[in-house]
MITI-970969 format. One record per atom (N, C-alpha, C): residue number from 0; x, y, z; atom name; chain. Coordinates in steps of 0.05 Angstrom, whole numbers, m for minus. Example, Ala and Ser with C-alpha at 12.3 -4.5 7.8 and 13.67 -1.06 7.14 Angstrom:
2
+-----+--------+--------+--------+------+-------+
!   n !   east !  north !     up ! atom ! chain !
+-----+--------+--------+--------+------+-------+
!   0 !    264 !   m114 !    156 !    N !     A !
!   0 !    246 !    m90 !    156 !   CA !     A !
!   0 !    264 !    m66 !    156 !    C !     A !
!   1 !    257 !    m45 !    142 !    N !     A !
!   1 !    273 !    m21 !    143 !   CA !     A !
!   1 !    258 !      1 !    157 !    C !     A !
+-----+--------+--------+--------+------+-------+
END
This chain:
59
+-----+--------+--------+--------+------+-------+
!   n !   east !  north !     up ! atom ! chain !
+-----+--------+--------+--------+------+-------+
!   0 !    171 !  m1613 !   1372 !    N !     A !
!   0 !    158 !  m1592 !   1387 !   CA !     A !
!   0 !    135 !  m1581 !   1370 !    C !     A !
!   1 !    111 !  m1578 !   1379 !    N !     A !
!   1 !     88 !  m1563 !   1359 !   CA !     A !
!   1 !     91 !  m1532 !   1359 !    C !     A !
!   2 !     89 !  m1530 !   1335 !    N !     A !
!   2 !     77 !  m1505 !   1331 !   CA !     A !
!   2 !     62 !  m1498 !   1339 !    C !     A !
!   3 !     63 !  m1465 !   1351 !    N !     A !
!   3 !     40 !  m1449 !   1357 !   CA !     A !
!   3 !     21 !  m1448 !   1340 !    C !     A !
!   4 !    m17 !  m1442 !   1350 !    N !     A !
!   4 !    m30 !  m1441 !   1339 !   CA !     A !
!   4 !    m23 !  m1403 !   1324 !    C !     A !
!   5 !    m16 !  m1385 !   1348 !    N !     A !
!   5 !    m21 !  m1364 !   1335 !   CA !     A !
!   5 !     m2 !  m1364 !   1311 !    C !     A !
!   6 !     23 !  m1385 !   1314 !    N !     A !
!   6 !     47 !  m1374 !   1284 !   CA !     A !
!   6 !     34 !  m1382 !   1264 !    C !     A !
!   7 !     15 !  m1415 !   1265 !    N !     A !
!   7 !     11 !  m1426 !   1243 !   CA !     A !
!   7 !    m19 !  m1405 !   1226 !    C !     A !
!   8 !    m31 !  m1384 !   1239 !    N !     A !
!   8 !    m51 !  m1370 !   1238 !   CA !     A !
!   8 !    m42 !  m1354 !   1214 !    C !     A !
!   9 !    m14 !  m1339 !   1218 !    N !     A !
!   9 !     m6 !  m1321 !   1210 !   CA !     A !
!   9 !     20 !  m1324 !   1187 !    C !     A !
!  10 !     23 !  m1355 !   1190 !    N !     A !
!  10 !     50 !  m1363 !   1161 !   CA !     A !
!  10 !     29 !  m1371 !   1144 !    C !     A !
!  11 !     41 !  m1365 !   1121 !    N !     A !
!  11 !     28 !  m1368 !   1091 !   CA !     A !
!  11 !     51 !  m1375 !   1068 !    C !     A !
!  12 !     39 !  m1395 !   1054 !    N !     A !
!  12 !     68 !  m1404 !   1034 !   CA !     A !
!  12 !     81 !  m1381 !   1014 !    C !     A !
!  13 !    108 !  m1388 !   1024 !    N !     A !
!  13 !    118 !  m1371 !   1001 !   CA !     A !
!  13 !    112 !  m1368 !    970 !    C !     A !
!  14 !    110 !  m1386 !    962 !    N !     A !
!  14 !    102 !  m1395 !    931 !   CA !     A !
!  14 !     70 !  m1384 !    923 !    C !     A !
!  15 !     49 !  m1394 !    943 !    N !     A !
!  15 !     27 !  m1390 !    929 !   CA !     A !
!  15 !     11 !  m1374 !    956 !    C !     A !
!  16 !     22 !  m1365 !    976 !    N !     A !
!  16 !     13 !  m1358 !    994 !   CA !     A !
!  16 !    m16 !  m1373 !   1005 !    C !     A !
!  17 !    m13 !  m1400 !   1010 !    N !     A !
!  17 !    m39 !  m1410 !   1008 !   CA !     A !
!  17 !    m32 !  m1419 !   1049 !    C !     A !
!  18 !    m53 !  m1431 !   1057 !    N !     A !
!  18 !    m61 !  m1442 !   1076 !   CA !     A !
!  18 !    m38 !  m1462 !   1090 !    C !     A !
!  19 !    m19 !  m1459 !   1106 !    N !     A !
!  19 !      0 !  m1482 !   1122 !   CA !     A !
!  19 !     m3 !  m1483 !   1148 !    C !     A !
!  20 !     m5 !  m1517 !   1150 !    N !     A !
!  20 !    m14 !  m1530 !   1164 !   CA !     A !
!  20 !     11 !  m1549 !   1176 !    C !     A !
!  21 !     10 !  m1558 !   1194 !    N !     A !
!  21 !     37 !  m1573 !   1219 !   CA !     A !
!  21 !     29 !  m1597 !   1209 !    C !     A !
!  22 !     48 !  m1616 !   1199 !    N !     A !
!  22 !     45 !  m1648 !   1198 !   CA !     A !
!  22 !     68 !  m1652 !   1211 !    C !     A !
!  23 !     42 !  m1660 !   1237 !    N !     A !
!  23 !     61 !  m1671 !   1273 !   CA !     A !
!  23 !     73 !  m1699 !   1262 !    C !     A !
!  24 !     72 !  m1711 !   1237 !    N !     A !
!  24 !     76 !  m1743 !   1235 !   CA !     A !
!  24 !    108 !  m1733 !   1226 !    C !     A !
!  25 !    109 !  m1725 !   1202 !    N !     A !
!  25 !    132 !  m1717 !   1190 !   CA !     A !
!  25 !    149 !  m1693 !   1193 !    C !     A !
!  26 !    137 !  m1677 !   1222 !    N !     A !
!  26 !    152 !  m1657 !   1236 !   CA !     A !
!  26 !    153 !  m1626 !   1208 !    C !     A !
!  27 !    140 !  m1619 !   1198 !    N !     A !
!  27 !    148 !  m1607 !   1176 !   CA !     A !
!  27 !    120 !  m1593 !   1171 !    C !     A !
!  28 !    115 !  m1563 !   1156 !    N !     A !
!  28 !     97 !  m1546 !   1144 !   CA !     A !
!  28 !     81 !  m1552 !   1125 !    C !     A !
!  29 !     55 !  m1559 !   1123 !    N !     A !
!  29 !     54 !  m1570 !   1091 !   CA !     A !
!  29 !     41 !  m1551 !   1078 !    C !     A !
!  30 !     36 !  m1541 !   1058 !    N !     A !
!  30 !     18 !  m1521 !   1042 !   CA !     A !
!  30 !     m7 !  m1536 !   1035 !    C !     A !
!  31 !    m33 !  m1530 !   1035 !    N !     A !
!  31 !    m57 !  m1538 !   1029 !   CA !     A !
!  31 !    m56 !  m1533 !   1003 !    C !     A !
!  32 !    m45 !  m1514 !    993 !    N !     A !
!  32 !    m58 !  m1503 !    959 !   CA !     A !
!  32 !    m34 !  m1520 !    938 !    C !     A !
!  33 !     m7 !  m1511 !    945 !    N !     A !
!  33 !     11 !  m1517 !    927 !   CA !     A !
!  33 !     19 !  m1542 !    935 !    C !     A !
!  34 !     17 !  m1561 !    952 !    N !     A !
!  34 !     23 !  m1581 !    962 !   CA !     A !
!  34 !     68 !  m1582 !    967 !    C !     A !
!  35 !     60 !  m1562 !    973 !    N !     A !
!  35 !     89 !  m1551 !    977 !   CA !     A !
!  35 !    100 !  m1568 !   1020 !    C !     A !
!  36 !    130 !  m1573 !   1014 !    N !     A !
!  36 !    127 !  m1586 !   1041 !   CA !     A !
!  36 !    151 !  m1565 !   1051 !    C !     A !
!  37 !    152 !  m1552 !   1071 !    N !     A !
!  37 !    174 !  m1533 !   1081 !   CA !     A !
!  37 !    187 !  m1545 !   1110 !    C !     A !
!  38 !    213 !  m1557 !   1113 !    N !     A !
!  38 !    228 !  m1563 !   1130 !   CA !     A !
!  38 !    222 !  m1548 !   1165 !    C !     A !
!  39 !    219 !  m1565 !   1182 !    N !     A !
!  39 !    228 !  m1552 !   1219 !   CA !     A !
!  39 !    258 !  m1556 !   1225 !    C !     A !
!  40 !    274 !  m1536 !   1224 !    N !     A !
!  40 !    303 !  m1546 !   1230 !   CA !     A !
!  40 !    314 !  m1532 !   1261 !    C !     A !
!  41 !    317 !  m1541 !   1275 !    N !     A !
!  41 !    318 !  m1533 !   1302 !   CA !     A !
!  41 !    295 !  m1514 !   1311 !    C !     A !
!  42 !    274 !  m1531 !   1311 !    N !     A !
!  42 !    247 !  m1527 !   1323 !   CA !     A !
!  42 !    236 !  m1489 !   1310 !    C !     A !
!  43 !    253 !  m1492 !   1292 !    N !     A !
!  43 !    241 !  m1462 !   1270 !   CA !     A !
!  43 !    234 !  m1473 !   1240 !    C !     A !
!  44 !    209 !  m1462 !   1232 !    N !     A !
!  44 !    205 !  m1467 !   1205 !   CA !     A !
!  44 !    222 !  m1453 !   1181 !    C !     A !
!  45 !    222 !  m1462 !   1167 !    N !     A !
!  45 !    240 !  m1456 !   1145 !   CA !     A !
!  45 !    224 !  m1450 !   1122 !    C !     A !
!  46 !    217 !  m1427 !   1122 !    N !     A !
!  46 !    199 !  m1416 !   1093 !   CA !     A !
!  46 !    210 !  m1410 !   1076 !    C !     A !
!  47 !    224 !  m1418 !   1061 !    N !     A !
!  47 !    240 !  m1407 !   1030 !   CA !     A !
!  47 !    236 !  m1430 !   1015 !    C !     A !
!  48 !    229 !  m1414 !    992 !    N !     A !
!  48 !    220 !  m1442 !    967 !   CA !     A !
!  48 !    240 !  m1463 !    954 !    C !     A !
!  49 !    270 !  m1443 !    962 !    N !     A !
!  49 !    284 !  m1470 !    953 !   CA !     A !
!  49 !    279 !  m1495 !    977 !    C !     A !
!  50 !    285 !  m1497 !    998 !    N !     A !
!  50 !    289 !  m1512 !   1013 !   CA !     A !
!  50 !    256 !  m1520 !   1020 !    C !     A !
!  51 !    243 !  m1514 !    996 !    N !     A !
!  51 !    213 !  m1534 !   1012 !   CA !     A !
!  51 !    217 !  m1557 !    993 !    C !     A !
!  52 !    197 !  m1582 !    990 !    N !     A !
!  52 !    198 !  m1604 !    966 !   CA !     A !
!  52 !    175 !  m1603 !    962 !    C !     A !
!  53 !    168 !  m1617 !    940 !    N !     A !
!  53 !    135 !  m1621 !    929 !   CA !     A !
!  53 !    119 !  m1646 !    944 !    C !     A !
!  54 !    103 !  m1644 !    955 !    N !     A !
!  54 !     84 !  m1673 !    965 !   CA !     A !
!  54 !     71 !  m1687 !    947 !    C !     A !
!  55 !     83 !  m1714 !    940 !    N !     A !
!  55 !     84 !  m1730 !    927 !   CA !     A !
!  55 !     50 !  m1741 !    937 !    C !     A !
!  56 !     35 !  m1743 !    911 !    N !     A !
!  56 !      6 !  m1757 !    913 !   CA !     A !
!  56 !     16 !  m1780 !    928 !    C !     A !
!  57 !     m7 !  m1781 !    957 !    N !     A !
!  57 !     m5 !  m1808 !    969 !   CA !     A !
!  57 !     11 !  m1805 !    998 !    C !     A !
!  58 !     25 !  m1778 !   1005 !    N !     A !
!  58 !     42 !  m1784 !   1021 !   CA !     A !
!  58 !     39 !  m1761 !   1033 !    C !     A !
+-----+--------+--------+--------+------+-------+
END
């Protein structure tokens, strides 16, 4: 399911408060700054830094 434009306007990463963006490929939050990746688990994002992973250069 996509994310709203107005949620993704208004979420900001926990960690570095930087810029997140919807990757419709891998269903999931990604952070522009920290390259931080934050889980969709029953069509809700999941902002807490334990449960995000790091985006691996390349992917």
């Amino acid at each position: 399911m996509p994310i709203k434009k107005e949620l993704l306007e208004i979420l900001a990463c926990p960690a570095c408060h930087g810029e997140i963006v919807h990757n419709v490929e891998r269903d999931c939050l990604d952070c522009q700054k920290c390259r931080r990746r934050y889980p969709i688990k029953d069509d809700i994002p999941v902002m807490l830094i334990d449960e995000s992973t790091v985006i691996e250069e390349g992917k």
